[in-house]
N, C-alpha and C positions, 0 to 999 in steps of 0.2 A: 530625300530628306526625311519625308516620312518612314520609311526604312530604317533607319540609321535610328531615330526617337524610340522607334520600336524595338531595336534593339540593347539600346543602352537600357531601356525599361525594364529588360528579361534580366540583361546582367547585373542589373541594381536588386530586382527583387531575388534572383535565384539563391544567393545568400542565407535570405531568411526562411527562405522552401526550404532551405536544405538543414534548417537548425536541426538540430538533432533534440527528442524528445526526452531520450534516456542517456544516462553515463555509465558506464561500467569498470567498473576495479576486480582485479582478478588477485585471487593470493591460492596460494598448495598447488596440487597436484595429483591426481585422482582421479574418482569418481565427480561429474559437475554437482555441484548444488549452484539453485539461483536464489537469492535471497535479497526479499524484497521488504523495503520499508513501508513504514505507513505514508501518510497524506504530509507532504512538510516536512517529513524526513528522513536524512542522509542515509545512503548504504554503509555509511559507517558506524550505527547504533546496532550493527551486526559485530562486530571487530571484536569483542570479548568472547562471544557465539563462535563463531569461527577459531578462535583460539583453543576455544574448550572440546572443538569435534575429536571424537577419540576413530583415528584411520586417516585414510589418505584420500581428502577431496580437495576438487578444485572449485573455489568458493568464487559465485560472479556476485559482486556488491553492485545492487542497481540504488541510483540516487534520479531525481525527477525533474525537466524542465520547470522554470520558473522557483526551484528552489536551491538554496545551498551553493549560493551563487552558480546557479547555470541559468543559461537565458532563456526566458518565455518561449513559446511559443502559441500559435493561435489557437483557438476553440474549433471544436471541442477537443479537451486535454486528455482526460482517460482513455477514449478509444484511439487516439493518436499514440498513446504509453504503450494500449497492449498490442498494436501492427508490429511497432517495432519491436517490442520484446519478442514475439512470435516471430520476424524477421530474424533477428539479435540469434536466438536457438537453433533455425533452420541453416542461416549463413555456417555458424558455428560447428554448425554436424554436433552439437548435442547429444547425445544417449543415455538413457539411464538415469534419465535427468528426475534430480528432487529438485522441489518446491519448498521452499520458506518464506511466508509472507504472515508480515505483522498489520493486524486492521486493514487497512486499503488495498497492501499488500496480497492480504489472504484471499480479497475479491477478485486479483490480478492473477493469484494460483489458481485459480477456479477456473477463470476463463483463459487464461492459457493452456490449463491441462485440457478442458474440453476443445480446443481449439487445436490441439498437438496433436492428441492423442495417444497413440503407443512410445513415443517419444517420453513421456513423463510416467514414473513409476510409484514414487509416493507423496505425497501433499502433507504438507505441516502448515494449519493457518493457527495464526496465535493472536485472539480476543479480535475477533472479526466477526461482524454480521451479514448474511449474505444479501439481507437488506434491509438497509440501518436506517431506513424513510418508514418501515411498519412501526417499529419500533420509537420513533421517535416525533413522526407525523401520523400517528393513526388513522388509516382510511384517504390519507392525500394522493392522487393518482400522480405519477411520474411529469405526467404533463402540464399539470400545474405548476410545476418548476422551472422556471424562467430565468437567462443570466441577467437580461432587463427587470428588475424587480425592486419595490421599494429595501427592503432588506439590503439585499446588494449593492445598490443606489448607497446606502447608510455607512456600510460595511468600506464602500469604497473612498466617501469621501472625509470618512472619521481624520479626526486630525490624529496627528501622532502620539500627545498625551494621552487620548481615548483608546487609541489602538493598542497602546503597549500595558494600558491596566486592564482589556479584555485577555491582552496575551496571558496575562499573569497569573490573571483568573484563570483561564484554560489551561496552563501548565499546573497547577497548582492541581486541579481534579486529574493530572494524569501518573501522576507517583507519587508514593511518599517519601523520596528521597529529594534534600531539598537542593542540594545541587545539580542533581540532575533535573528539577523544574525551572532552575535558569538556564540550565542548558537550551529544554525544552522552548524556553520563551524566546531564545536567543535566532533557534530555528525558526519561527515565529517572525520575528521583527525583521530578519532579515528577507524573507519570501517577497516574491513579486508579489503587489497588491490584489493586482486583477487573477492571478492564477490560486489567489487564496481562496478568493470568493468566488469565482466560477468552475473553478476544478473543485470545491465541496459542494457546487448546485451538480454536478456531474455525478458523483457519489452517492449523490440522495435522489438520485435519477434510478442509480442501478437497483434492480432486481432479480440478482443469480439463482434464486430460487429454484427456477423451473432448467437451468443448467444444470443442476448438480443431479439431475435424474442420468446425465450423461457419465457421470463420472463414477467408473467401475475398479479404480484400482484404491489400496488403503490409504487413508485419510486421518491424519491425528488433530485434533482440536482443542487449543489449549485457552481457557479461559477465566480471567480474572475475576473473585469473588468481592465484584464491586456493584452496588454497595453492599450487596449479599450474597452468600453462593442460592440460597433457595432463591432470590430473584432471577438469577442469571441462569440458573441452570432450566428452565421451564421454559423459557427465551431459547438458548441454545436449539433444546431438543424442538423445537418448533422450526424454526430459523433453517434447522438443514433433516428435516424430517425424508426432506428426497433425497439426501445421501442414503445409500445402503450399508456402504463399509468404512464405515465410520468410529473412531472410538474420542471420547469426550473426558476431558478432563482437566480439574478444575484447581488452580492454583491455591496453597494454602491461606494467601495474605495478598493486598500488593491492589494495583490498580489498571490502568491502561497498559503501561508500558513494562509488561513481566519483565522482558530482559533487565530489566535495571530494582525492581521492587524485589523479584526473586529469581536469580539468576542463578545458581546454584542448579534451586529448582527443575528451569528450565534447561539448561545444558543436559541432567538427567534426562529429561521427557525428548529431547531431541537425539540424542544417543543412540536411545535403547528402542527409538521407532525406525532412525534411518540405517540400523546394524542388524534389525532382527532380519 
C-alpha cells in the first residue's frame, strides 16, 4: 500500500518537474539567431526585428515561464531559463549561433555564450546591464537579496488596484510610445505574481561581470540615452569594462525598450553587425 502512495505521488508531481521553463517559436530559414526578451516579456516584441533581418535566418523567439501566459515554475527561475536554453541549443545542434537579447535577455547572452562557447559567434545585447544591483543598489551584496523579504512580502500581497497603477508607472518609464506602454502594462498585469517578484530578486542577484572576461568573440551593445546619453554612457563603459571586443553604441532618442522607441534605428545596428 505504501508502494502504491508512493507511486501515485511521482505521477502527480512528475507534471510539474517536467514544466518547461522556456517556449520557443521558430520563423525563416538560415543562419540560427536566438532572440531573447527582457524580464516579463514575450518573444514576440522580436517579430518586427525578425521581419526587418536583411538574409536568410532562422529566428528562435524565446518567451519565459511564469509569463505571457505560460506556467510558473519553481525557484530559482533564471538559472532554471538558462539549463534549458543551453539544453534548447545543444539538443538543436545549433551553429553559428547569434545571440539577441534585450535587458535580462542580454544577461542570458552572456552566460549562454560563456556557457556554449565556440557554438556562439556574435552577441547583440541591447540596454542591459551586466549588473543592474551596482547600479541601482550601490554597495548591496548579492546575498542580502532574499525571495522572503519585506518588499516582496508587499509586492506580493498588493491588491490589484495597487498593482496595476505600479504597472503603469513602470510601462510609462519604459517608452515613449503610448501604445506600446499599454502594451507593456498589459504584460505586466497578466505575469504570474510570484515569478514577478522573485524572478527580479534573481536579476538583482546576478553579477556577469567577472563572465564577460570569458567572452572572446565580437559583441555589439546597444544602449538607450535614458535619461541621458552622458549618464549612460559612463555606466556602460564600466558595466562591461571586461569585455575586450566590444563596440558600444548609443541610440539617438527612446528609452528602455529601443525596438519600439527607435526601431528603424535598431534594425540598422542589428544588420550591419550580424552581416559584417
Amino acid at each position: 500500500m505504501k508502494k502504491l502512495i508512493v507511486l501515485l505521488l511521482i505521477s502527480i508531481a512528475a507534471p510539474a518537474l517536467a514544466q518547461p521553463a522556456i517556449k520557443v517559436d521558430k520563423a525563416g530559414k538560415g543562419t540560427p539567431v536566438l532572440f531573447l526578451p527582457g524580464f516579463m516579456t514575450p518573444g514576440s516584441v522580436w517579430n518586427e526585428t525578425v521581419k526587418n533581418l536583411k538574409g536568410k535566418y532562422e529566428a528562435h523567439l524565446v518567451s519565459y515561464a511564469g509569463f505571457n501566459g505560460n506556467d510558473p515554475i519553481a525557484m530559482p527561475w533564471y538559472a532554471t531559463i538558462k539549463k534549458e536554453l543551453v539544453d534548447y541549443v545543444k539538443i538543436n545542434k545549433l551553429k553559428n549561433l547569434k545571440l539577441v537579447g534585450h535587458s535580462m535577455g542580454g544577461n542570458l547572452a552572456v552566460d549562454l555564450a560563456a556557457e556554449l562557447g565556440d557554438v556562439v559567434d556574435k552577441i547583440i545585447i541591447v540596454d542591459a546591464l551586466a549588473c543592474m544591483r551596482e547600479v541601482m543598489m550601490p554597495g548591496v551584496p548579492a546575498e542580502a537579496l532574499q525571495y522572503e523579504s519585506p518588499y516582496n512580502k508587499q509586492m506580493l500581497e498588493m491588491n490589484a488596484e495597487a498593482f496595476e497603477k505600479s504597472a503603469t508607472m513602470m510601462a510609462q518609464g519604459m517608452t515613449t510610445v503610448t501604445e506600446k506602454q499599454e502594451l507593456i502594462k498589459s504584460w505586466i498585469l497578466e505575469a504570474d505574481r510570484k515569478t514577478y517578484v522573485y524572478g527580479y530578486t534573481d536579476l538583482l542577484k546576478l553579477d556577469l561581470r567577472p563572465t564577460l572576461a570569458q567572452i572572446k568573440i565580437p559583441v555589439l551593445i546597444l544602449g538607450a540615452p535614458f535619461p541621458t546619453k552622458e549618464m549612460v554612457v559612463p555606466n556602460y563603459e564600466k558595466q562591461y569594462a571586461n569585455l575586450t571586443n566590444k563596440t558600444l553604441e548609443i541610440a539617438p532618442a527612446g528609452r528602455h525598450y529601443i525596438m519600439f522607441d527607435q526601431p528603424e534605428w535598431l534594425y540598422k545596428q542589428i544588420n550591419n553587425f550580424i552581416t559584417k
